[in-house]
N, CA, C and O atoms as a CHARMM CRD file, in Angstrom:
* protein
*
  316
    1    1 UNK  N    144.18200  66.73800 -25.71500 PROA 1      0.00000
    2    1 UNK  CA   142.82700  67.21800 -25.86000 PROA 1      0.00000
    3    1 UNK  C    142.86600  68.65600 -26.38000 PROA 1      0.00000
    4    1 UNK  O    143.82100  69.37200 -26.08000 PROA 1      0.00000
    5    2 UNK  N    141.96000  69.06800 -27.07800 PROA 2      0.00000
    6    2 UNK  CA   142.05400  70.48600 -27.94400 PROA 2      0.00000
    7    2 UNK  C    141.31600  70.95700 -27.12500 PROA 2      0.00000
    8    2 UNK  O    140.46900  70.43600 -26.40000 PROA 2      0.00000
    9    3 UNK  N    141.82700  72.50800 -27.30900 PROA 3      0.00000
   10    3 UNK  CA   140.92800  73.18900 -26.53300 PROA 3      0.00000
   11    3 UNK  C    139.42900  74.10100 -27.36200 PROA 3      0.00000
   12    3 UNK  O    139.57700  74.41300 -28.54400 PROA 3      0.00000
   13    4 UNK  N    138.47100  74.35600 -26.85700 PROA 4      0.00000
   14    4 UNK  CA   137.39700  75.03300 -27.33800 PROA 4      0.00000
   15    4 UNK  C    137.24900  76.02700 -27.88100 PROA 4      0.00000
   16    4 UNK  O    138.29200  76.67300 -27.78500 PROA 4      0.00000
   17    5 UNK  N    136.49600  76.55600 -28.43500 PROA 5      0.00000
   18    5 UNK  CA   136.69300  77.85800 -29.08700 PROA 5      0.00000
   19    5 UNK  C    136.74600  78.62000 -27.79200 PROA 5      0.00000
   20    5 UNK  O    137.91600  78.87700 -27.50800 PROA 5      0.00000
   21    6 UNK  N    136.02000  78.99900 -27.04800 PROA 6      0.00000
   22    6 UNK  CA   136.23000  79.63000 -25.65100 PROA 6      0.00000
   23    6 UNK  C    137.39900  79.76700 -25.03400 PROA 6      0.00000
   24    6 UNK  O    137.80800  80.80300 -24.51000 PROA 6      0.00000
   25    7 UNK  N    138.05100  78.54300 -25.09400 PROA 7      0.00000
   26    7 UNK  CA   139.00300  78.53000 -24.25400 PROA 7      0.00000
   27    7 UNK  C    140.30400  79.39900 -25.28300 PROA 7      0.00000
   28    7 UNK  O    141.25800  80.09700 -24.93900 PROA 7      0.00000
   29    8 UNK  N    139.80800  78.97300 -26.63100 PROA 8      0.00000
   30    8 UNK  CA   141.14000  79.49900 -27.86300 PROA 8      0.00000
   31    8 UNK  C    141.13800  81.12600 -27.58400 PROA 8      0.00000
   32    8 UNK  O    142.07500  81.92400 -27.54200 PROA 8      0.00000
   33    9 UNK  N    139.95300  81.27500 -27.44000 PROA 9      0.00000
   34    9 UNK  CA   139.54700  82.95200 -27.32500 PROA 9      0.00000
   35    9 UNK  C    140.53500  83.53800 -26.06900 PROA 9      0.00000
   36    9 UNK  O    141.37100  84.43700 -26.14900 PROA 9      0.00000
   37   10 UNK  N    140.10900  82.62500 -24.73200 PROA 10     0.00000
   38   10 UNK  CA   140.45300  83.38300 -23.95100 PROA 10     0.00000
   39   10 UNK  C    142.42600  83.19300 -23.32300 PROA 10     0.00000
   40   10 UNK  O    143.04200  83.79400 -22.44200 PROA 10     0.00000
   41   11 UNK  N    142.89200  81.97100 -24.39500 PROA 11     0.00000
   42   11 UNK  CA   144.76400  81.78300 -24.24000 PROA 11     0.00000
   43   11 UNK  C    144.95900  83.33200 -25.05500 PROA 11     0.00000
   44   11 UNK  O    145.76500  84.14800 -24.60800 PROA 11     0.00000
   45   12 UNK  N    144.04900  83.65500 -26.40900 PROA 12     0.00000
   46   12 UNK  CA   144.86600  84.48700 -27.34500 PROA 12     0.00000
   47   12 UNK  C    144.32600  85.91200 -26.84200 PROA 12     0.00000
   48   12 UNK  O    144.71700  86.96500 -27.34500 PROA 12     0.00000
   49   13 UNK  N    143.41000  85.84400 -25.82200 PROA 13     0.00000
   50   13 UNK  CA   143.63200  87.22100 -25.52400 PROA 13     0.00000
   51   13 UNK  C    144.15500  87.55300 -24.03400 PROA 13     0.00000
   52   13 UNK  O    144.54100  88.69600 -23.79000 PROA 13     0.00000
   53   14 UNK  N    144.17100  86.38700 -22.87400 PROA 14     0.00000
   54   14 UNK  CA   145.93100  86.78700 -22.36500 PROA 14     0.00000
   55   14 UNK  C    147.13500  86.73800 -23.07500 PROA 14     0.00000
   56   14 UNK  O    148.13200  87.21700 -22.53400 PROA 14     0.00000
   57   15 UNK  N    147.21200  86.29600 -24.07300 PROA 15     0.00000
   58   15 UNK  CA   148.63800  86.05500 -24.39400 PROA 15     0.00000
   59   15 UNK  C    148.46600  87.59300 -25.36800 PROA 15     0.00000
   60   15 UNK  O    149.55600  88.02800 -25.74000 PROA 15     0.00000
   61   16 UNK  N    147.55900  88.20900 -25.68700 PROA 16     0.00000
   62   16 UNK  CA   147.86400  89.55100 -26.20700 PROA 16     0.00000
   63   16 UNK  C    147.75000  90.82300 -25.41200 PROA 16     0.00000
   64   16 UNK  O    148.02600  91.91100 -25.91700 PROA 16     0.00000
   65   17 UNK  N    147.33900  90.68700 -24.15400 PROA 17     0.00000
   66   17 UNK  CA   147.21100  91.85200 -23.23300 PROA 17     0.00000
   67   17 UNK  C    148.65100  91.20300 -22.41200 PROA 17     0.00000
   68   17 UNK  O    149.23500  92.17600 -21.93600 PROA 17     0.00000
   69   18 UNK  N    149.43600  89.87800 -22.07700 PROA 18     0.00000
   70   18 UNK  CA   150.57100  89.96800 -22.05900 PROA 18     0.00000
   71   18 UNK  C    151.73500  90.88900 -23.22700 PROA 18     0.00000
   72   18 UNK  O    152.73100  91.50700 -22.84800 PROA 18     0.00000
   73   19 UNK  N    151.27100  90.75800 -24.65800 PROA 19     0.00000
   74   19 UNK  CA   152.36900  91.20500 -25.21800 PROA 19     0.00000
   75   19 UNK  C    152.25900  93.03400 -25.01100 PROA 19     0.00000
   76   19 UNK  O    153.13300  93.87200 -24.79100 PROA 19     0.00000
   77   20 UNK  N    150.97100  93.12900 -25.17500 PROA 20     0.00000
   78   20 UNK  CA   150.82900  94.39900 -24.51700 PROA 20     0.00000
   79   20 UNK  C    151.38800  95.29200 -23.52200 PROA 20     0.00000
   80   20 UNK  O    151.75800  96.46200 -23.61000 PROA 20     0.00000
   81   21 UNK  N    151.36100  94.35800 -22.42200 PROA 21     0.00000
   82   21 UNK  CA   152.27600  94.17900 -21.32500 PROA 21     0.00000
   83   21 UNK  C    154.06400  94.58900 -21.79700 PROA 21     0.00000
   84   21 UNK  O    155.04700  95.31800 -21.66600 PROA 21     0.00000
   85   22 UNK  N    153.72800  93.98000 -22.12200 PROA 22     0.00000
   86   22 UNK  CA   155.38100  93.76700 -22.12100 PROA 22     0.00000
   87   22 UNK  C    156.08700  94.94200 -23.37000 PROA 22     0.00000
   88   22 UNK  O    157.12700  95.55800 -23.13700 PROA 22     0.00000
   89   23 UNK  N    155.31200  95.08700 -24.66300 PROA 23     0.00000
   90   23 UNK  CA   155.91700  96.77400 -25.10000 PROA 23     0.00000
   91   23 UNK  C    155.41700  97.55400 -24.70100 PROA 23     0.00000
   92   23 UNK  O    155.65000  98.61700 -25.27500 PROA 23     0.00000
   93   24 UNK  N    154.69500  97.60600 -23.83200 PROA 24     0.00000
   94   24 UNK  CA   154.36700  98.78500 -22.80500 PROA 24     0.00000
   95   24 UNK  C    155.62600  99.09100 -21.62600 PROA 24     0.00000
   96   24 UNK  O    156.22400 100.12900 -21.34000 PROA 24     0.00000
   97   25 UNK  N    155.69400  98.08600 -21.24700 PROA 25     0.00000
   98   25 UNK  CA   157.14100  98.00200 -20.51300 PROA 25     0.00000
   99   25 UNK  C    158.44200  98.90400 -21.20300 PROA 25     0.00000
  100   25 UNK  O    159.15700  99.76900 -20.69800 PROA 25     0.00000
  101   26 UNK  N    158.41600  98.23100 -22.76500 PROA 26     0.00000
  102   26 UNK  CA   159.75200  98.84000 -23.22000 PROA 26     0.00000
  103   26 UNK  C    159.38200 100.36800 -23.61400 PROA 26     0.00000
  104   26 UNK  O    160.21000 101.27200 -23.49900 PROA 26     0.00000
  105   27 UNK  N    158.42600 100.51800 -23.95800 PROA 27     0.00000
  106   27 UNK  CA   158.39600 101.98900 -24.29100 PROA 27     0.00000
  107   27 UNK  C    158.47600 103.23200 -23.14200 PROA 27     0.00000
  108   27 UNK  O    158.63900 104.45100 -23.20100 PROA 27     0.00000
  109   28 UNK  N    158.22400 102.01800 -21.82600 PROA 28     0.00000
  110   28 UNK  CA   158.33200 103.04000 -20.38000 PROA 28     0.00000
  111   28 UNK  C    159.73300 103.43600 -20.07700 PROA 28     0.00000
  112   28 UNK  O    160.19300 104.52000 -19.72000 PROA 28     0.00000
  113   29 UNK  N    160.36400 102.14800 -20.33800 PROA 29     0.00000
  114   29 UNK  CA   161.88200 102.08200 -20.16100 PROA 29     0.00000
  115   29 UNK  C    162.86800 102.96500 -20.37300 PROA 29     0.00000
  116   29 UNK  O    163.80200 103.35800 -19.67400 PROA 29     0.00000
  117   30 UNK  N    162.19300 103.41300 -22.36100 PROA 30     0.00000
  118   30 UNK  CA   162.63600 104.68500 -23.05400 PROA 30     0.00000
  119   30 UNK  C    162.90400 105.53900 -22.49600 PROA 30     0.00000
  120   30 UNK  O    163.99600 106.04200 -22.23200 PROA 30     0.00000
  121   31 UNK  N    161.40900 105.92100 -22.13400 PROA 31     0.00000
  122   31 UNK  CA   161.10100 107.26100 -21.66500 PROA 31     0.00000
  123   31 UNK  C    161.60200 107.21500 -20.15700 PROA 31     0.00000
  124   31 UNK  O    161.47600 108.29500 -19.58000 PROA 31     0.00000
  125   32 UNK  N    162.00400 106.44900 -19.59800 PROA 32     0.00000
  126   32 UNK  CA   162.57200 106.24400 -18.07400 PROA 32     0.00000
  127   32 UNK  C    164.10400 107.15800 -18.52000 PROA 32     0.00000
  128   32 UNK  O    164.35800 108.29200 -18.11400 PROA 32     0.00000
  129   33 UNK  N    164.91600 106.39800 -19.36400 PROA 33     0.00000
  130   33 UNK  CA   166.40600 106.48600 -19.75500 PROA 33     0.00000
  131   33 UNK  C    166.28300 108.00000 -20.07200 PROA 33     0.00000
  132   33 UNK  O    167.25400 108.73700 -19.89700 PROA 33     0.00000
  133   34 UNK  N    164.85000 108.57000 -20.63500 PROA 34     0.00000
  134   34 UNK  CA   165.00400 109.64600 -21.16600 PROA 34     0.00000
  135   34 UNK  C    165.17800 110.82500 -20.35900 PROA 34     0.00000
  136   34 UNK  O    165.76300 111.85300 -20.70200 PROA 34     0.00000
  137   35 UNK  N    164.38000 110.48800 -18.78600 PROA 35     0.00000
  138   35 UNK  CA   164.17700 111.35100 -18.10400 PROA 35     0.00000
  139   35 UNK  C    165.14300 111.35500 -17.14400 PROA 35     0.00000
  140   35 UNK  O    165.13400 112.30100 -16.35600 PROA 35     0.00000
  141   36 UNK  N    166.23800 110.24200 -16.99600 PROA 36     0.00000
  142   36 UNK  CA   167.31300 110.02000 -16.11600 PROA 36     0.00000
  143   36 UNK  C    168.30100 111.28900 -16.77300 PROA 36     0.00000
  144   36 UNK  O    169.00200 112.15600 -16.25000 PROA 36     0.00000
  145   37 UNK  N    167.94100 110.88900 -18.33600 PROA 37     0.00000
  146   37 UNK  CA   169.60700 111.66000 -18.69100 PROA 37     0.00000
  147   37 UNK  C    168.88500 113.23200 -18.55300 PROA 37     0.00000
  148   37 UNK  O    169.80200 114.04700 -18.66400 PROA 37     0.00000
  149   38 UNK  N    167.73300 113.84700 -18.37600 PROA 38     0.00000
  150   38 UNK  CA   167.52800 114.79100 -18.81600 PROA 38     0.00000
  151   38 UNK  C    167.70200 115.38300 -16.81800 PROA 38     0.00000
  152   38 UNK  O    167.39600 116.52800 -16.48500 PROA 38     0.00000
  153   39 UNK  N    168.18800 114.40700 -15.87600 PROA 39     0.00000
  154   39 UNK  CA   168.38000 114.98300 -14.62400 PROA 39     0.00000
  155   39 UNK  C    166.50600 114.58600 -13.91800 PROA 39     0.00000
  156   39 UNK  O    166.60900 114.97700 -12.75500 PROA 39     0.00000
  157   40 UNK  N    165.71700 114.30000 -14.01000 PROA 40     0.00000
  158   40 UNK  CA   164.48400 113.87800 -13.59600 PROA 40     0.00000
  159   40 UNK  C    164.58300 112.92700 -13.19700 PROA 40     0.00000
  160   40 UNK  O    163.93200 112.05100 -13.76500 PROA 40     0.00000
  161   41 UNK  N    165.25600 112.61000 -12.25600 PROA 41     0.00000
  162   41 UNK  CA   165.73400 110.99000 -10.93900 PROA 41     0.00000
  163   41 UNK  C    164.16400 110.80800 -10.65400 PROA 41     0.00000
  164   41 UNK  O    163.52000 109.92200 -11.21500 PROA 41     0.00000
  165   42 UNK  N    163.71500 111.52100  -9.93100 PROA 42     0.00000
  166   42 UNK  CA   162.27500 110.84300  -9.42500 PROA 42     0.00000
  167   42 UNK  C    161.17500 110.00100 -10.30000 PROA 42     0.00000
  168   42 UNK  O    160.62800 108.94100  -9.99400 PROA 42     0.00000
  169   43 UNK  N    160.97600 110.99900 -11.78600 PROA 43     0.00000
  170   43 UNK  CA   160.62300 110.63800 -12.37600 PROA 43     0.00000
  171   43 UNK  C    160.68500 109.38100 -13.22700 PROA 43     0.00000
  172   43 UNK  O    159.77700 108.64300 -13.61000 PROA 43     0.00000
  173   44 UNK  N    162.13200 109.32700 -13.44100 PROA 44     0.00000
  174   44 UNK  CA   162.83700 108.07600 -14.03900 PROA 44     0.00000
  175   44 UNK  C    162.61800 106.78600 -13.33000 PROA 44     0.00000
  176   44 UNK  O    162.52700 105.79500 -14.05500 PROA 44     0.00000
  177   45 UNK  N    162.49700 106.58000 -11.76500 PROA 45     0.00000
  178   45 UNK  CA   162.27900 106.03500 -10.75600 PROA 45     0.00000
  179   45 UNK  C    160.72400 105.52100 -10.94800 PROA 45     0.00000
  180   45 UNK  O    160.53500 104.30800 -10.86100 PROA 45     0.00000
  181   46 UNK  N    159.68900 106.32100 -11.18500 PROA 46     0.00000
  182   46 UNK  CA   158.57600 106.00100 -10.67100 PROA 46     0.00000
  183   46 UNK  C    158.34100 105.50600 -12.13500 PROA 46     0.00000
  184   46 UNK  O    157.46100 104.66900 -11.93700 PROA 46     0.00000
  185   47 UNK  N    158.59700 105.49900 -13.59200 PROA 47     0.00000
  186   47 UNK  CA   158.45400 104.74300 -14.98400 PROA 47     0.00000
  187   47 UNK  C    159.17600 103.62600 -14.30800 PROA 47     0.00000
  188   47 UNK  O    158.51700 102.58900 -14.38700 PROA 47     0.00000
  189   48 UNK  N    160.20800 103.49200 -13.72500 PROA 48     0.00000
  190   48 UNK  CA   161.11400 102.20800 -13.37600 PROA 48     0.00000
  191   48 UNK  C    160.28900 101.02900 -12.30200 PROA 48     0.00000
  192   48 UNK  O    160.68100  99.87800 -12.11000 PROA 48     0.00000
  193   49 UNK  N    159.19800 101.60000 -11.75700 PROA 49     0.00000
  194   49 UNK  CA   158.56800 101.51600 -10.54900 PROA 49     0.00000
  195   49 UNK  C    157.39500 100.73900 -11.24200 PROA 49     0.00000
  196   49 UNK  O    156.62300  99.85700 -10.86800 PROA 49     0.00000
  197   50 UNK  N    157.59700 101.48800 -12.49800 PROA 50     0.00000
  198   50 UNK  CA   155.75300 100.80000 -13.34300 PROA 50     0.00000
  199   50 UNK  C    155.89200  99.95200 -14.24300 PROA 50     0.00000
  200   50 UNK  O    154.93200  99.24800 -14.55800 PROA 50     0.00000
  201   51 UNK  N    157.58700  99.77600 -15.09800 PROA 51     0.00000
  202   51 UNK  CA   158.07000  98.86300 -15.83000 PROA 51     0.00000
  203   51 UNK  C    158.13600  97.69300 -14.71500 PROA 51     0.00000
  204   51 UNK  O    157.38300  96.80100 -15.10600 PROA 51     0.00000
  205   52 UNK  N    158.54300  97.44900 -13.87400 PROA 52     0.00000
  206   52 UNK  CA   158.27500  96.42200 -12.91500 PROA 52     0.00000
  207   52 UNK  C    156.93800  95.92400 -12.36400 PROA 52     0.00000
  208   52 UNK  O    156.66500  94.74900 -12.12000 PROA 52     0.00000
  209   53 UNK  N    156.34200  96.72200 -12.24500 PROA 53     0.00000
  210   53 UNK  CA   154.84500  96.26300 -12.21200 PROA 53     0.00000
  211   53 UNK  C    154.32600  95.73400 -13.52700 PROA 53     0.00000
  212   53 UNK  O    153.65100  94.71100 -13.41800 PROA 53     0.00000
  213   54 UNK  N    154.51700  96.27500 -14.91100 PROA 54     0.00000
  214   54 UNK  CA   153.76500  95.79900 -15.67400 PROA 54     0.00000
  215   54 UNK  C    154.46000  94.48500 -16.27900 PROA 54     0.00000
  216   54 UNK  O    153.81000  93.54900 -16.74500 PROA 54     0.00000
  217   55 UNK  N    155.73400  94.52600 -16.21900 PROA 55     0.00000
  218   55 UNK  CA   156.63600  93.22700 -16.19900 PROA 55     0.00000
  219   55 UNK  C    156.00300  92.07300 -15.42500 PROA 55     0.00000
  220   55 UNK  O    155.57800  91.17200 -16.14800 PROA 55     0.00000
  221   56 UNK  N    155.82800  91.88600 -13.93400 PROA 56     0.00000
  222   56 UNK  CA   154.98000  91.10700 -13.30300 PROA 56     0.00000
  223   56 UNK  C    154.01600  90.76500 -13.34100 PROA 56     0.00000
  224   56 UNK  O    153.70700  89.67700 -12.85600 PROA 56     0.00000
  225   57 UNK  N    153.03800  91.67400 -14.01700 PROA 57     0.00000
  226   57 UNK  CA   151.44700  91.55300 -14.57400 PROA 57     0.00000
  227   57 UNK  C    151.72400  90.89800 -15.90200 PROA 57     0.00000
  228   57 UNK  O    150.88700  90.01900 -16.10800 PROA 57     0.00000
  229   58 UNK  N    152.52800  91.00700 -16.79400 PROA 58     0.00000
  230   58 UNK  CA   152.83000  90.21400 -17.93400 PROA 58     0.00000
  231   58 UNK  C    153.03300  89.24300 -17.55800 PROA 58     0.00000
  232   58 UNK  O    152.08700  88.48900 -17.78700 PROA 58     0.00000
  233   59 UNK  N    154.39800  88.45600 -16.68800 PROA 59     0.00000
  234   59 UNK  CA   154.25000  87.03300 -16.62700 PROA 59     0.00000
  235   59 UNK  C    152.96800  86.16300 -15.70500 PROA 59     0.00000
  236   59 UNK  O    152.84300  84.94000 -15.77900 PROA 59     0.00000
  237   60 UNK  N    152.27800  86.84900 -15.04400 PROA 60     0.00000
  238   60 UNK  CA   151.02400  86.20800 -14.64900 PROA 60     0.00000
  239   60 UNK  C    150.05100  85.75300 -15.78700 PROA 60     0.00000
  240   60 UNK  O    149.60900  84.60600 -15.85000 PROA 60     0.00000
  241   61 UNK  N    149.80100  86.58300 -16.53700 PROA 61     0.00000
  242   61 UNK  CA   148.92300  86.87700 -17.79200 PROA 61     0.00000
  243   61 UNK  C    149.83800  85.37800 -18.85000 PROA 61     0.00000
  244   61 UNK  O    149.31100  84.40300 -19.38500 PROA 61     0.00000
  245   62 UNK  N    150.88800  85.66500 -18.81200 PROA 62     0.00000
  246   62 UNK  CA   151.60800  84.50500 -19.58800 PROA 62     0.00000
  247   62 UNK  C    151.54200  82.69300 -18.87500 PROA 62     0.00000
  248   62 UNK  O    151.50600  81.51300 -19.22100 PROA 62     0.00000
  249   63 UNK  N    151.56000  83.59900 -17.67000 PROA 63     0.00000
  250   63 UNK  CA   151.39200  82.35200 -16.70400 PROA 63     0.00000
  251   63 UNK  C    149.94700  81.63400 -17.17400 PROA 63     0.00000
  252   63 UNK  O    149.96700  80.47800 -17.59900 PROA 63     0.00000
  253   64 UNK  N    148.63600  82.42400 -17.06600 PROA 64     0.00000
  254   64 UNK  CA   147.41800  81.71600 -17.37800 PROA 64     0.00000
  255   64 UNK  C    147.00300  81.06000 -18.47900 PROA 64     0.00000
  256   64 UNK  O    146.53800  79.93400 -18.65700 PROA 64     0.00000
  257   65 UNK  N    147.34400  82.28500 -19.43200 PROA 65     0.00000
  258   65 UNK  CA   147.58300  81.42500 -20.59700 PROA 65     0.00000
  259   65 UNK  C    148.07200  79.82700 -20.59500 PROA 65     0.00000
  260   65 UNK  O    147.25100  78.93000 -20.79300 PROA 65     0.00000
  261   66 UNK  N    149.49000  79.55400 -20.35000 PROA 66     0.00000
  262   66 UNK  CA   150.11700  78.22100 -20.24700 PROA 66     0.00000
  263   66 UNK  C    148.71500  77.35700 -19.61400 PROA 66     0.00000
  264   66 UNK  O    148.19600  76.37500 -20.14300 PROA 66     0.00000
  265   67 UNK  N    148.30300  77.99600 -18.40100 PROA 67     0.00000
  266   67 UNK  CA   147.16300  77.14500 -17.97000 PROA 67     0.00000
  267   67 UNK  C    146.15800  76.92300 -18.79200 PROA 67     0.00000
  268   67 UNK  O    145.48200  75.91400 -18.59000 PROA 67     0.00000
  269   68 UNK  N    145.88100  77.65300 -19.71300 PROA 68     0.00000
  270   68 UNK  CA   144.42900  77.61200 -20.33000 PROA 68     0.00000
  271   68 UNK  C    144.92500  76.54700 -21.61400 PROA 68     0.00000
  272   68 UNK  O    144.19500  75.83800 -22.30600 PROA 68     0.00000
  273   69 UNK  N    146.06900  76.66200 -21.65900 PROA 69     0.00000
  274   69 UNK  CA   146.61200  75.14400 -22.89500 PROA 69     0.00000
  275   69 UNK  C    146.61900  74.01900 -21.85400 PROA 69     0.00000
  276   69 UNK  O    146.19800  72.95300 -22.30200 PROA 69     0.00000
  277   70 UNK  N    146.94900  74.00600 -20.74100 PROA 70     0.00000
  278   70 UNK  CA   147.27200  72.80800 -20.17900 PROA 70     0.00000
  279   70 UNK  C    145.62100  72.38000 -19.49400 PROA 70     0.00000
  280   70 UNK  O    145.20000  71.33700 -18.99300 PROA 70     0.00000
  281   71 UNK  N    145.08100  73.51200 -19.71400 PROA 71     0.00000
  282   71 UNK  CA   143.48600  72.79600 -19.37300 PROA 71     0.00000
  283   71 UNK  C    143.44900  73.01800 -18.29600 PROA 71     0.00000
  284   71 UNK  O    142.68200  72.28600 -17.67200 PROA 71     0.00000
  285   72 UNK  N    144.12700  73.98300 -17.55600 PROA 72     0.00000
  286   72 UNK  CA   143.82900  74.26000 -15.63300 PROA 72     0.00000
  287   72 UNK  C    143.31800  74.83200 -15.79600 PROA 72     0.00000
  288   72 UNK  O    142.40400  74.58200 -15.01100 PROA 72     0.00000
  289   73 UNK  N    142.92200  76.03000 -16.56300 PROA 73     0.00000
  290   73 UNK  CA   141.79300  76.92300 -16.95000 PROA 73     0.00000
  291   73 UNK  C    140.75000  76.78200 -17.84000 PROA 73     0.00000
  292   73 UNK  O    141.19500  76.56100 -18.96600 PROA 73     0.00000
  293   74 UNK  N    139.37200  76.82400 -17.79700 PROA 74     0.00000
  294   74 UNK  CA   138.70100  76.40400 -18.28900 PROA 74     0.00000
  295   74 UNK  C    137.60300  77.50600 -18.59900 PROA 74     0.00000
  296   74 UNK  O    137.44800  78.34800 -17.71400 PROA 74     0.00000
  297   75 UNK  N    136.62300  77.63900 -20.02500 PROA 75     0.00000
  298   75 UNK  CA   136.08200  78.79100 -20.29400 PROA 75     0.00000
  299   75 UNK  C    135.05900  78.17400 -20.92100 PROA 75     0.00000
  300   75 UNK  O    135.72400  77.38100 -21.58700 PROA 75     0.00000
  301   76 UNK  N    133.92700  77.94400 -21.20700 PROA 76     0.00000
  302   76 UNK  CA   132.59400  77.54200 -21.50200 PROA 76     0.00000
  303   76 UNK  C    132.14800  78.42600 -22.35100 PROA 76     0.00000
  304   76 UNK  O    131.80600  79.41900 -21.70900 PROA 76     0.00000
  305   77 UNK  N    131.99300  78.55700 -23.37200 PROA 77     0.00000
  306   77 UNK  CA   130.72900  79.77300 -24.12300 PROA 77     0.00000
  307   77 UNK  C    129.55900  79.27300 -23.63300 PROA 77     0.00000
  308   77 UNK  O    129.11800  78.16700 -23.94400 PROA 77     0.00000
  309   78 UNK  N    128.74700  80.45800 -22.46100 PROA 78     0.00000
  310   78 UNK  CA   127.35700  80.43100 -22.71500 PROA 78     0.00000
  311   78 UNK  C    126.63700  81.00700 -23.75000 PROA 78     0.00000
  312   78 UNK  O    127.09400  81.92500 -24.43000 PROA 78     0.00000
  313   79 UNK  N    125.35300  80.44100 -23.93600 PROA 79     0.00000
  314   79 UNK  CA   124.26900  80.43900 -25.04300 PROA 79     0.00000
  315   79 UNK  C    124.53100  82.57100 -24.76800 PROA 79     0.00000
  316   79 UNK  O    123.87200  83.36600 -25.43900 PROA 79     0.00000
């Protein structure tokens, strides 16, 4: 079964606030490595602290998506 325009709308825009997600991640990472070598442990820690959070918020977001193809999620355009 195909899915709706609604529903097309709302796989391609988790699946783009996932990718979001996720080079947001790598660009934290950078700047994590950057602040380790520059002696800023805490700092490096708490980017390391948020690359893991936004890592986990990405595969949820990836997660729904899959649902919104498999039709567990469902989105209606109202008028």
């Amino acid at each position: 079964m195909w899915l709706n325009e609604a529903e097309q709308e709302l796989r391609r825009d988790l699946q783009g606030l996932a990718s979001d997600l996720r080079w947001s991640a790598v660009e934290l990472l950078r700047i994590e490595q950057q602040l380790r070598l520059s002696g800023n442990e805490a700092d490096a820690q708490a980017m390391q602290r948020l690359c893991s959070l936004f890592q986990g918020d990405e595969e949820k977001l990836s997660g729904y998506a899959e649902e919104v193809k498999a039709r567990l999620i469902s989105r209606n355009k109202t008028p």
